[in-house]
VOBANU-633232 format. One record per atom (N, C-alpha, C, O): residue number from 1; residue in one letter; atom name; x negated, y negated, z negated. Coordinates in nm, 2 decimals. Layout:
% residues N
+-----+---+----+--------+--------+--------+
:   k : r :  a :     xx :     yy :     zz :
+-----+---+----+--------+--------+--------+
: NUM : A : CA :      X :      Y :      Z :
...
+-----+---+----+--------+--------+--------+
END
This chain:
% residues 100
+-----+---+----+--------+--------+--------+
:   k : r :  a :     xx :     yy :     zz :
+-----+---+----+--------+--------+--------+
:   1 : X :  N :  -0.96 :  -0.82 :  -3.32 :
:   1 : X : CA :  -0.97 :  -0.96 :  -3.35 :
:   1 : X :  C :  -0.95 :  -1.04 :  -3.22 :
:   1 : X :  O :  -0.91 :  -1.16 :  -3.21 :
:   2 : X :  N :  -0.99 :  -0.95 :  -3.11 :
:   2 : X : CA :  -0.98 :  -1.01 :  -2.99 :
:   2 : X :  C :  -0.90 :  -1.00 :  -2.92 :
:   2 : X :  O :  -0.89 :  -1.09 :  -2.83 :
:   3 : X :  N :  -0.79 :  -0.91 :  -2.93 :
:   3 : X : CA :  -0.72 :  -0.84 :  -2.85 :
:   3 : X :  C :  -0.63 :  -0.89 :  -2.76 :
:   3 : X :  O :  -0.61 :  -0.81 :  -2.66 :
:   4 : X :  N :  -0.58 :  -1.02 :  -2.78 :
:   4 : X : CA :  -0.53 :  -1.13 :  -2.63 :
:   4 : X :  C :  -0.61 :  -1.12 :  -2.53 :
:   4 : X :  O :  -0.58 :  -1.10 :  -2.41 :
:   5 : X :  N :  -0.74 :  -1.15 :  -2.58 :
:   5 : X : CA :  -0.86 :  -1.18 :  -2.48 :
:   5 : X :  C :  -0.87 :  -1.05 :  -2.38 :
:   5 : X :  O :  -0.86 :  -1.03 :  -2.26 :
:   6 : X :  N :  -0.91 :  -0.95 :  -2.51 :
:   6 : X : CA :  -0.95 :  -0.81 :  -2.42 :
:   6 : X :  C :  -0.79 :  -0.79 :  -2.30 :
:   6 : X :  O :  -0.79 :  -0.79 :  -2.18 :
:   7 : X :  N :  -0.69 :  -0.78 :  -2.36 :
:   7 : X : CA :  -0.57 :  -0.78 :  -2.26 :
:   7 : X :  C :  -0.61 :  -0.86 :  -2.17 :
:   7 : X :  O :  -0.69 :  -0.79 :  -2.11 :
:   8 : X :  N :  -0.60 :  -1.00 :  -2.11 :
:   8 : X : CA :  -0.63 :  -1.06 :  -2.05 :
:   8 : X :  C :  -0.75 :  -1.05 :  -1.93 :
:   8 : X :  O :  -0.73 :  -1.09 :  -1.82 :
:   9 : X :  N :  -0.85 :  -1.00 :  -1.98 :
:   9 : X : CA :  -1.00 :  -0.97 :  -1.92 :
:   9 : X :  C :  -0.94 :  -0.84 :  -1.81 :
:   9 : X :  O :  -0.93 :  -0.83 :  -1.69 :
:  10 : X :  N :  -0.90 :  -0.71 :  -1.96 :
:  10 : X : CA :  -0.80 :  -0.61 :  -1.85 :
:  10 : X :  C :  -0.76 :  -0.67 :  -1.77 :
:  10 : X :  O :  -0.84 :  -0.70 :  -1.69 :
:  11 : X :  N :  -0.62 :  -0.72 :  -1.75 :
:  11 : X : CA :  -0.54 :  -0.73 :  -1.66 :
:  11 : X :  C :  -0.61 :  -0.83 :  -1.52 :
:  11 : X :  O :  -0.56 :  -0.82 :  -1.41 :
:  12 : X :  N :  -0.70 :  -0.92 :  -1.55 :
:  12 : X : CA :  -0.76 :  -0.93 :  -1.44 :
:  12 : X :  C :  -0.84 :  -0.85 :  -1.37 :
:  12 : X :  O :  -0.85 :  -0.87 :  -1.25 :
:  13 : X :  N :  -0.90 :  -0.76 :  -1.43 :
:  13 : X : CA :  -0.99 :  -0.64 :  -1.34 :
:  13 : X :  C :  -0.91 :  -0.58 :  -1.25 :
:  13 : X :  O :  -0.91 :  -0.56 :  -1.13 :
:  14 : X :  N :  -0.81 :  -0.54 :  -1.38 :
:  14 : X : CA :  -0.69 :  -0.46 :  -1.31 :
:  14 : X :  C :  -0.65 :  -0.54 :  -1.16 :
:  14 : X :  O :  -0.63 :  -0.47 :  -1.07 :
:  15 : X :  N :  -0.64 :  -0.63 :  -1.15 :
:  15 : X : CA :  -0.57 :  -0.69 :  -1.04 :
:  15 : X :  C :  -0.68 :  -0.78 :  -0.97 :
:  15 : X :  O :  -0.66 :  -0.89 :  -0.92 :
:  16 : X :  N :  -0.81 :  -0.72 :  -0.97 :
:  16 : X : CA :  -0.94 :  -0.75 :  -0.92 :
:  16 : X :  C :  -0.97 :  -0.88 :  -0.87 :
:  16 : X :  O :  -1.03 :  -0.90 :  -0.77 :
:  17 : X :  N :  -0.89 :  -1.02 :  -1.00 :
:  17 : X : CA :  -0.89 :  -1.11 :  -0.99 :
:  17 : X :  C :  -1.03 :  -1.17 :  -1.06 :
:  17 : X :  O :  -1.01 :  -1.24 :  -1.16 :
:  18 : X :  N :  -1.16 :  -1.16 :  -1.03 :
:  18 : X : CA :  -1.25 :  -1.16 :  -1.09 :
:  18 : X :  C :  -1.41 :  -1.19 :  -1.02 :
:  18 : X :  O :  -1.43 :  -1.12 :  -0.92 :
:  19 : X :  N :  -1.47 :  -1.26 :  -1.04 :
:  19 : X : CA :  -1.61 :  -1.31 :  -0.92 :
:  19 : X :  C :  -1.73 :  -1.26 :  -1.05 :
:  19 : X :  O :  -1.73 :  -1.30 :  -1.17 :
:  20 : X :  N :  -1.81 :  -1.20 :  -1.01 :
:  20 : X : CA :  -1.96 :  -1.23 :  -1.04 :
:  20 : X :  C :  -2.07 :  -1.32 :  -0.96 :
:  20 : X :  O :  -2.09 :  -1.34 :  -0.84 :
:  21 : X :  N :  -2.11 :  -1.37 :  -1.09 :
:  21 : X : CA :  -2.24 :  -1.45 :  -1.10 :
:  21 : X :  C :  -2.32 :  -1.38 :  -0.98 :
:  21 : X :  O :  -2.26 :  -1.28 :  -0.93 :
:  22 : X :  N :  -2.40 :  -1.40 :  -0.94 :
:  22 : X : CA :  -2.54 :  -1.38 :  -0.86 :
:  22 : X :  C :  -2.63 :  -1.30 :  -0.95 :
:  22 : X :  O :  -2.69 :  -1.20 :  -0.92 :
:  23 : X :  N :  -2.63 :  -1.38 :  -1.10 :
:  23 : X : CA :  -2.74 :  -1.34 :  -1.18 :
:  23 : X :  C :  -2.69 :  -1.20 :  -1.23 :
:  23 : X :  O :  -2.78 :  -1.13 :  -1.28 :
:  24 : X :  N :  -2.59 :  -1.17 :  -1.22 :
:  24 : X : CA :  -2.50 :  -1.05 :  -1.31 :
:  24 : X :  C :  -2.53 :  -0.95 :  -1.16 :
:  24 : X :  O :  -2.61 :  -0.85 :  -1.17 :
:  25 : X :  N :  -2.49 :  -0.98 :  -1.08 :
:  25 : X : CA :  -2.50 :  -0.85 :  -0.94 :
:  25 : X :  C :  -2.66 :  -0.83 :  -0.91 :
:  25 : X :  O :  -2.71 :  -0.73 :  -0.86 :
:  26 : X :  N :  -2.74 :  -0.94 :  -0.95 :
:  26 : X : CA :  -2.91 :  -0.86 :  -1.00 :
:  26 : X :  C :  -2.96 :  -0.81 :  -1.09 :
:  26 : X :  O :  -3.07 :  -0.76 :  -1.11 :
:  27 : X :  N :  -2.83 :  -0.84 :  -1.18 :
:  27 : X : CA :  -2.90 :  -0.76 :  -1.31 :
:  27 : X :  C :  -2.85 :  -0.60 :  -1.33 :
:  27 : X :  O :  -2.89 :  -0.51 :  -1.41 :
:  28 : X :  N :  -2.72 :  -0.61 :  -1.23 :
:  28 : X : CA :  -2.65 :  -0.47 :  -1.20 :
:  28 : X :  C :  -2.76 :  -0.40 :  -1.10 :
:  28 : X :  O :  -2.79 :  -0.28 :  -1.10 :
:  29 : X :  N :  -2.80 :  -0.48 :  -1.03 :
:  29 : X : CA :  -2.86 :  -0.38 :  -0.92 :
:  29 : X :  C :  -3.03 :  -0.33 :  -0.98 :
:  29 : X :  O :  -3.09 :  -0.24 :  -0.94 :
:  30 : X :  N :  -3.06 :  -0.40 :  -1.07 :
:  30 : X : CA :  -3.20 :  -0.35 :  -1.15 :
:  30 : X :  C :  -3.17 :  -0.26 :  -1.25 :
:  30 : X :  O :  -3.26 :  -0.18 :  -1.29 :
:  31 : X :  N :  -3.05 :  -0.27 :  -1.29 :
:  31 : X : CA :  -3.04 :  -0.15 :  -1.41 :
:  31 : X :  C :  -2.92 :  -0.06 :  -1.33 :
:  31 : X :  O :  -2.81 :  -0.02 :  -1.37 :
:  32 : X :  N :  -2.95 :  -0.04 :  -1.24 :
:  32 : X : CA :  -2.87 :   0.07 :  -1.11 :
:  32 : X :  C :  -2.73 :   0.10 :  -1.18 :
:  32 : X :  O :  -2.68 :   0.20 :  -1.21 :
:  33 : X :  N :  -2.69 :   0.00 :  -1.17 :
:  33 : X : CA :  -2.51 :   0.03 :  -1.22 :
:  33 : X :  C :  -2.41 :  -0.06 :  -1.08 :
:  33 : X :  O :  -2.46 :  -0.12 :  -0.98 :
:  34 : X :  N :  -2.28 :  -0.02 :  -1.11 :
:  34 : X : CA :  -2.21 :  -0.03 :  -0.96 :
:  34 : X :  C :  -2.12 :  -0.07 :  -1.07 :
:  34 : X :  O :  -2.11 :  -0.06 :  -1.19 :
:  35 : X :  N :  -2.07 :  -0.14 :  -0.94 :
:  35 : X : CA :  -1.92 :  -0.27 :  -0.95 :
:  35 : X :  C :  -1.82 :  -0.18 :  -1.06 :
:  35 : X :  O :  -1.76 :  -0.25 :  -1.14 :
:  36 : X :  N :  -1.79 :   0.01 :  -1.04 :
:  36 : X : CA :  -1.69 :   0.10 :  -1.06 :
:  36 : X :  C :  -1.77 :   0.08 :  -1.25 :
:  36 : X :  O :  -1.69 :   0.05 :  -1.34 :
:  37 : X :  N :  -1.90 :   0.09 :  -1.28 :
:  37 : X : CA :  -1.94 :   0.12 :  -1.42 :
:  37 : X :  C :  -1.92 :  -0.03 :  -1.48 :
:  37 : X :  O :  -1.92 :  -0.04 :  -1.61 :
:  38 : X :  N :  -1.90 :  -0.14 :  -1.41 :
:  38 : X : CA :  -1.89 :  -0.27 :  -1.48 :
:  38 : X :  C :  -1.76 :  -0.27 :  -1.53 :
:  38 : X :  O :  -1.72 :  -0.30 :  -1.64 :
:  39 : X :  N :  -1.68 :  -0.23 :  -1.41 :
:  39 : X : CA :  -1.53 :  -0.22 :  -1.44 :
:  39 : X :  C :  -1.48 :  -0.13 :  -1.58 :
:  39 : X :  O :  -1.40 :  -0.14 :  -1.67 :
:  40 : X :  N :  -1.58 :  -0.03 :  -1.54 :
:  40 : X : CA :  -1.55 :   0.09 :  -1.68 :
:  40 : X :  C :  -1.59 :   0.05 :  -1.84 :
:  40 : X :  O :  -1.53 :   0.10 :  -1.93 :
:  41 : X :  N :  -1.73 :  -0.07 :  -1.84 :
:  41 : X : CA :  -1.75 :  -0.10 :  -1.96 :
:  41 : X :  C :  -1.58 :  -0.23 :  -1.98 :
:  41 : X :  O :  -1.53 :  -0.25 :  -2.09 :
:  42 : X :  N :  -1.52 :  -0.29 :  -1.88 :
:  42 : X : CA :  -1.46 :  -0.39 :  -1.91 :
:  42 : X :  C :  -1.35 :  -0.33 :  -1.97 :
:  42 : X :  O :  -1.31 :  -0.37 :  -2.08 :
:  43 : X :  N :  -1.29 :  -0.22 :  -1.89 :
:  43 : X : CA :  -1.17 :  -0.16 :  -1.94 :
:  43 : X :  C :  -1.16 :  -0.10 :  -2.06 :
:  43 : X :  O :  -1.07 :  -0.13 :  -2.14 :
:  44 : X :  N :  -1.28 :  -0.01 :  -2.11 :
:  44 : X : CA :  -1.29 :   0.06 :  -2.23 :
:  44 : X :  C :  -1.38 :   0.04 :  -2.33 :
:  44 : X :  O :  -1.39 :   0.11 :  -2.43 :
:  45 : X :  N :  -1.45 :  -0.09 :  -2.30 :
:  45 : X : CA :  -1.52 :  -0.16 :  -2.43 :
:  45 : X :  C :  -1.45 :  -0.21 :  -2.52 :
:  45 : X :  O :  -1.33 :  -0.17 :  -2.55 :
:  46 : X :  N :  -1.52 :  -0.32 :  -2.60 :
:  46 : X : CA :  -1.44 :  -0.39 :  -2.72 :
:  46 : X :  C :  -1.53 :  -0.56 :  -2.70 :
:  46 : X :  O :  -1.63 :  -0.59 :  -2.64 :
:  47 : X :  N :  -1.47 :  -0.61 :  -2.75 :
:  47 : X : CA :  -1.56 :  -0.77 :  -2.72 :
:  47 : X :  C :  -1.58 :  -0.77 :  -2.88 :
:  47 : X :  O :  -1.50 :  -0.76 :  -2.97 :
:  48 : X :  N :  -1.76 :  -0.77 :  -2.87 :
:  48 : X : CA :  -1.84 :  -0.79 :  -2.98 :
:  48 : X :  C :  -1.89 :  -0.90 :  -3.03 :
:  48 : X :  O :  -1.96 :  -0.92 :  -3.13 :
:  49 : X :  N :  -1.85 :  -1.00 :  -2.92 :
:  49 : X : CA :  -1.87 :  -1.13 :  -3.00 :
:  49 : X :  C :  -1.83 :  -1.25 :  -2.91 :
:  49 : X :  O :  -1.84 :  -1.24 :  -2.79 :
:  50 : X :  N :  -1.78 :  -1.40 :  -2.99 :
:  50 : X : CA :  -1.78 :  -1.46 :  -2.91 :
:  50 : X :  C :  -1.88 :  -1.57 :  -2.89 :
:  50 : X :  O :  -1.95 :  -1.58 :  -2.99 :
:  51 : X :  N :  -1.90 :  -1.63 :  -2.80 :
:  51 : X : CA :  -2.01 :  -1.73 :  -2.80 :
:  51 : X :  C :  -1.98 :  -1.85 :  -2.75 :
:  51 : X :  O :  -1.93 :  -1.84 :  -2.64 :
:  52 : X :  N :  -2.00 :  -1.98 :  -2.80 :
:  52 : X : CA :  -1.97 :  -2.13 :  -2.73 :
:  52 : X :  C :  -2.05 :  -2.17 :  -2.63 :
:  52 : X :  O :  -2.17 :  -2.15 :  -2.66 :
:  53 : X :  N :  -2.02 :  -2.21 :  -2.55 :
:  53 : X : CA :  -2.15 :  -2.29 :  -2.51 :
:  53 : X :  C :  -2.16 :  -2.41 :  -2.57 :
:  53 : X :  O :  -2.06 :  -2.46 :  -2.62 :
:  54 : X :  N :  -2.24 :  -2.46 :  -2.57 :
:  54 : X : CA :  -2.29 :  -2.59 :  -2.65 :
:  54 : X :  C :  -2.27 :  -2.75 :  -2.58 :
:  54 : X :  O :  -2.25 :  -2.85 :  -2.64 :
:  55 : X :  N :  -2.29 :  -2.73 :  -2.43 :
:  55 : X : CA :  -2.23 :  -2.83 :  -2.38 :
:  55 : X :  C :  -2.11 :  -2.86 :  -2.29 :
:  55 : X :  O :  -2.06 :  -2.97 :  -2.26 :
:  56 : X :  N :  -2.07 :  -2.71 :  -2.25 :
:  56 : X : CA :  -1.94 :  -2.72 :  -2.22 :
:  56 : X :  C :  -1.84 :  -2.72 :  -2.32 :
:  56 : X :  O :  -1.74 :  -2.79 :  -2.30 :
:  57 : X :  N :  -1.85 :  -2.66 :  -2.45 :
:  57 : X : CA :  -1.76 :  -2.58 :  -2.50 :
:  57 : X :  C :  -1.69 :  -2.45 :  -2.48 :
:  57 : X :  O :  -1.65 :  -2.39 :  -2.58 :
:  58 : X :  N :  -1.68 :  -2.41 :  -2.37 :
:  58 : X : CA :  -1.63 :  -2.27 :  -2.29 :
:  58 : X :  C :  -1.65 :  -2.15 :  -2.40 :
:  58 : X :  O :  -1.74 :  -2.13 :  -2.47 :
:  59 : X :  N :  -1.58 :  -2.11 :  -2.39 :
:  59 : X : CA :  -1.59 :  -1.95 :  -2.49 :
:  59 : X :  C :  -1.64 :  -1.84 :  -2.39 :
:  59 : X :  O :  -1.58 :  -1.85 :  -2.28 :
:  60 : X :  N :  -1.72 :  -1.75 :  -2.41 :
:  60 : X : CA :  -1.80 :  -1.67 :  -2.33 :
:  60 : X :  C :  -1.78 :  -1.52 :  -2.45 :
:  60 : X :  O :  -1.80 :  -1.52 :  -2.57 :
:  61 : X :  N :  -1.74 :  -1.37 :  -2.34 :
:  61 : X : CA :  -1.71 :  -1.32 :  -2.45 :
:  61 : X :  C :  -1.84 :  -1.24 :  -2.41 :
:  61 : X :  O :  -1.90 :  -1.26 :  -2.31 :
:  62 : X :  N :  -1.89 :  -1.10 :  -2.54 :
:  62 : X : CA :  -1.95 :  -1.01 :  -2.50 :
:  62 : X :  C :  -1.87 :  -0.87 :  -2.50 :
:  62 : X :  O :  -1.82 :  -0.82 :  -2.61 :
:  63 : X :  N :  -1.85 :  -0.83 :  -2.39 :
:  63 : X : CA :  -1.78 :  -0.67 :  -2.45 :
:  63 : X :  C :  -1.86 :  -0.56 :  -2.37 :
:  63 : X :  O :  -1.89 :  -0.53 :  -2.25 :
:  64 : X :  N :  -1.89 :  -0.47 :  -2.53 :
:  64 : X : CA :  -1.99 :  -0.37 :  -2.50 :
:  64 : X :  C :  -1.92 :  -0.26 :  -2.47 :
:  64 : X :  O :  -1.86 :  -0.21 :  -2.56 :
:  65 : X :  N :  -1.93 :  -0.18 :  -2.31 :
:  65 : X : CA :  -1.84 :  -0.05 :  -2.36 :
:  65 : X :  C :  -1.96 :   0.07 :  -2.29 :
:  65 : X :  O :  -2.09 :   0.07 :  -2.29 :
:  66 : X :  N :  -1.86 :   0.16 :  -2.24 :
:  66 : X : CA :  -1.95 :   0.27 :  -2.16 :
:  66 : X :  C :  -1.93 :   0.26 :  -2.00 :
:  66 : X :  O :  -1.82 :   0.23 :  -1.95 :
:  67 : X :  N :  -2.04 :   0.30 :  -1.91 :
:  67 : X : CA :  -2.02 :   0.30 :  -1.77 :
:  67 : X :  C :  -1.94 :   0.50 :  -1.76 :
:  67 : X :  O :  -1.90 :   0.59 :  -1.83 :
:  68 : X :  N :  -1.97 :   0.47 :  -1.60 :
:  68 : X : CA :  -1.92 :   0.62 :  -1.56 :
:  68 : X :  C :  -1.99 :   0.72 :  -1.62 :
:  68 : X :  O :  -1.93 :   0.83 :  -1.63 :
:  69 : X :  N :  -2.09 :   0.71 :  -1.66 :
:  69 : X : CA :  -2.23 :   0.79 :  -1.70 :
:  69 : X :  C :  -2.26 :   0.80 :  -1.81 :
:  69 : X :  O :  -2.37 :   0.86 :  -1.84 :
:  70 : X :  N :  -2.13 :   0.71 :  -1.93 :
:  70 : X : CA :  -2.20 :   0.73 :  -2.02 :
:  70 : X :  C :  -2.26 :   0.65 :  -2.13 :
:  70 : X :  O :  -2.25 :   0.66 :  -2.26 :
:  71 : X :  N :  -2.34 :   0.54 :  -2.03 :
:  71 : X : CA :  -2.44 :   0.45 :  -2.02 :
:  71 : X :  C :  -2.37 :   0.35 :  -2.17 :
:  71 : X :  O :  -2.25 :   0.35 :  -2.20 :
:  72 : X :  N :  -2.46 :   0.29 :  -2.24 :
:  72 : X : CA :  -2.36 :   0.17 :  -2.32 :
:  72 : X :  C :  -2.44 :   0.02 :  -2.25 :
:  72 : X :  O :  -2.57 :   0.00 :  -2.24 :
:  73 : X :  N :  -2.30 :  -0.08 :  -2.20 :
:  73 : X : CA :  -2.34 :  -0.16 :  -2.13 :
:  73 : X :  C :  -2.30 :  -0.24 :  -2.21 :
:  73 : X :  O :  -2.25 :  -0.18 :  -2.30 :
:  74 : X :  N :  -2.30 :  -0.37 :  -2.22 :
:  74 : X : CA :  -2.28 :  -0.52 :  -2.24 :
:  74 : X :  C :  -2.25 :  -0.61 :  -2.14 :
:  74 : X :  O :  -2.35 :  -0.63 :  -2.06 :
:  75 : X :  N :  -2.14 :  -0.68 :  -2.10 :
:  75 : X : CA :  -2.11 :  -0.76 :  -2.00 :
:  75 : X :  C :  -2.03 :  -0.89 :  -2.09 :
:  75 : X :  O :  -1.94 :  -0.89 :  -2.17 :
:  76 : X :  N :  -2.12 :  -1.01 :  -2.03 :
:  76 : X : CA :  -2.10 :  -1.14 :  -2.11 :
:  76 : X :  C :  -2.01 :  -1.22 :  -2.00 :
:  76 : X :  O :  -2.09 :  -1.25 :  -1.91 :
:  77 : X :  N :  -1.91 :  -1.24 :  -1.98 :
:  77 : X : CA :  -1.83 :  -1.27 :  -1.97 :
:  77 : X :  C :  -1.72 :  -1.40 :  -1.97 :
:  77 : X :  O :  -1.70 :  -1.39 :  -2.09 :
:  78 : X :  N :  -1.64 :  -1.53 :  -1.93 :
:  78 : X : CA :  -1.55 :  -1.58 :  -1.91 :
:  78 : X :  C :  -1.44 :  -1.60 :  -1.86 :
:  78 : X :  O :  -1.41 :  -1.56 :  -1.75 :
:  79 : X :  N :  -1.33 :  -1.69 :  -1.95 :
:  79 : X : CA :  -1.23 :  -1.68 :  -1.85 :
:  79 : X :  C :  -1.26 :  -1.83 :  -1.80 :
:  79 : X :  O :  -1.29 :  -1.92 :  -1.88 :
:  80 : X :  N :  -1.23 :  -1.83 :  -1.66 :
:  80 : X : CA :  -1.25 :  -1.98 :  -1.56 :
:  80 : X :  C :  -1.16 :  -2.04 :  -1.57 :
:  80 : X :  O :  -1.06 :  -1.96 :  -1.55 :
:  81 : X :  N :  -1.11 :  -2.17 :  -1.60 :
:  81 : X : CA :  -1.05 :  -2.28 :  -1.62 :
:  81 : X :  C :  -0.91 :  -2.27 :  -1.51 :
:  81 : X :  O :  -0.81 :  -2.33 :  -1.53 :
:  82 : X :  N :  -0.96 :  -2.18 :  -1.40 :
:  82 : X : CA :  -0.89 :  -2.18 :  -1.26 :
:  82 : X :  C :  -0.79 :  -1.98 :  -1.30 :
:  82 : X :  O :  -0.71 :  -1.92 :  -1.23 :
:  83 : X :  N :  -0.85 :  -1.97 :  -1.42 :
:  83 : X : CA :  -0.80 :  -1.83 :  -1.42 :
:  83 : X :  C :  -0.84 :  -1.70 :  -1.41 :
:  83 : X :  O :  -0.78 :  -1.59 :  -1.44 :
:  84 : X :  N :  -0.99 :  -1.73 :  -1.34 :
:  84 : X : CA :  -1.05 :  -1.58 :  -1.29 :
:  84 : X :  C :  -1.14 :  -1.52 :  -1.38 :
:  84 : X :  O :  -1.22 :  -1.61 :  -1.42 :
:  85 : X :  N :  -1.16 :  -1.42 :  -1.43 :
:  85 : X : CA :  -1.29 :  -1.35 :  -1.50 :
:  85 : X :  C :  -1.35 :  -1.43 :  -1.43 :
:  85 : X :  O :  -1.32 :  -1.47 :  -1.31 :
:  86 : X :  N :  -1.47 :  -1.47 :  -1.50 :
:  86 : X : CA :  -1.66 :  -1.45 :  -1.42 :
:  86 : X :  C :  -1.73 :  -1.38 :  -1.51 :
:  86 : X :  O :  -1.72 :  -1.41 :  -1.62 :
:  87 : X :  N :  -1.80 :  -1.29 :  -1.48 :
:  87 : X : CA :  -1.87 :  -1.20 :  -1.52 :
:  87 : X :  C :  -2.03 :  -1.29 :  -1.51 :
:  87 : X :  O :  -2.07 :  -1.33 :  -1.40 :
:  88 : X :  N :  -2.08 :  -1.30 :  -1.59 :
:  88 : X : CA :  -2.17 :  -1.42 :  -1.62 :
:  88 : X :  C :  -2.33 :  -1.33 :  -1.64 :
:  88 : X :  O :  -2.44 :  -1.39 :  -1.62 :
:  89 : X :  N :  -2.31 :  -1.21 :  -1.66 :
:  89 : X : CA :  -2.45 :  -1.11 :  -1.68 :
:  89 : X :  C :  -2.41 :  -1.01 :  -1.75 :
:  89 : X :  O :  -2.32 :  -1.02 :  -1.84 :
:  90 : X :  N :  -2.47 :  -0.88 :  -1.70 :
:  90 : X : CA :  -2.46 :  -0.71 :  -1.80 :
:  90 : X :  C :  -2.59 :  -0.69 :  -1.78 :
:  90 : X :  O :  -2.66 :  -0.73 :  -1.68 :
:  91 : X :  N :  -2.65 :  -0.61 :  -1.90 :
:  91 : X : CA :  -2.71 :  -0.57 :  -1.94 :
:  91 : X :  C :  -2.68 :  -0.40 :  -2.03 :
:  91 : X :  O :  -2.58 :  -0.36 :  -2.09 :
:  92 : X :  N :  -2.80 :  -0.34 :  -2.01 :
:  92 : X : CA :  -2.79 :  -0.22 :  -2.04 :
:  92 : X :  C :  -2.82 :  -0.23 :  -2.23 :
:  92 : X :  O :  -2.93 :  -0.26 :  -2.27 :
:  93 : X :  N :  -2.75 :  -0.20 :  -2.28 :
:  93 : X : CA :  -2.72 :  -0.18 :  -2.45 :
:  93 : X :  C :  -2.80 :  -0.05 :  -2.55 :
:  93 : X :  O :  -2.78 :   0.07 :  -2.55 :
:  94 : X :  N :  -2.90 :  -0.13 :  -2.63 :
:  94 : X : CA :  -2.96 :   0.07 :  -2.68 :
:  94 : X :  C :  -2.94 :  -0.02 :  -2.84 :
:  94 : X :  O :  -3.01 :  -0.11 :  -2.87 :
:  95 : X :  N :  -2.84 :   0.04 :  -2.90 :
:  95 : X : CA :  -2.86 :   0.05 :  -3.00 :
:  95 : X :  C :  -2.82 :  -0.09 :  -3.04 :
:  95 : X :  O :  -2.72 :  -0.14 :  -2.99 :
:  96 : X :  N :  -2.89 :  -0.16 :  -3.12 :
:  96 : X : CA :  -2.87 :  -0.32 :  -3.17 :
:  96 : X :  C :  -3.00 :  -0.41 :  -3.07 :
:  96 : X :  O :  -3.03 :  -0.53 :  -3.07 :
:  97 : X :  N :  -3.05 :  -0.30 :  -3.00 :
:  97 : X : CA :  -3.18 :  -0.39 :  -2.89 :
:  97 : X :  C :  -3.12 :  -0.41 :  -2.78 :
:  97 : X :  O :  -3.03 :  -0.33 :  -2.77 :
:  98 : X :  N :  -3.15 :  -0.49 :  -2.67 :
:  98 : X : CA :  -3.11 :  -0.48 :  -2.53 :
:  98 : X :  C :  -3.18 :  -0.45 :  -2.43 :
:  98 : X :  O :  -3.19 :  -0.57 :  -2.39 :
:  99 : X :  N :  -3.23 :  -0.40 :  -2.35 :
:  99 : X : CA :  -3.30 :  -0.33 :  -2.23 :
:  99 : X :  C :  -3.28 :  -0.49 :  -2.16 :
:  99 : X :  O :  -3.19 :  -0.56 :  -2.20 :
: 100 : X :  N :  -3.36 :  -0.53 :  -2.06 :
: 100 : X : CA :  -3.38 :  -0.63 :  -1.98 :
: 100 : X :  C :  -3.48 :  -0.59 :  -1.86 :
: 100 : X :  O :  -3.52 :  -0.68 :  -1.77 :
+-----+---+----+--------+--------+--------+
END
């Protein structure tokens, strides 16, 4: 359904055109994942949903995949107006619940 987008998201990792949030690189470093497993859920996930924001309008995707380990992550996600991924928050995935 997504599949422009997911290409898109790819191809900027791929070419490590991409900034994380502050809030996303603390939420990586509390659930002990590295820059290499964020990349891994981006490349080989699926975007499970999309989301508006309400006062921007901005489309924010979620795509859930696996880290190096395995792991099932969630990384919520944008494309910036300027072009670049932002990686907006990840979160570790169990099931239909979310670990926090």
């Amino acid at each position: 359904m997504f599949e422009n987008i997911r290409d898109k998201i790819r191809e900027l990792v791929r070419s490590l055109d991409y900034v994380m949030s502050l809030h996303a690189e603390e939420e990586m470093e509390n659930d002990s994942l590295s820059i290499l497993d964020i990349e891994s859920v981006l490349f080989s996930g699926k975007i499970t949903e999309r989301q508006l924001e309400p006062l921007t309008r901005e489309s924010k995707y979620l795509v859930c995949g696996r880290t190096l380990d395995d792991l099932e992550v969630t990384v919520v996600a944008k494309l910036s107006l300027m072009g670049k991924l932002v990686i907006i928050t990840v979160f570790k995935t169990e099931g239909d619940e979310y670990e926090h």
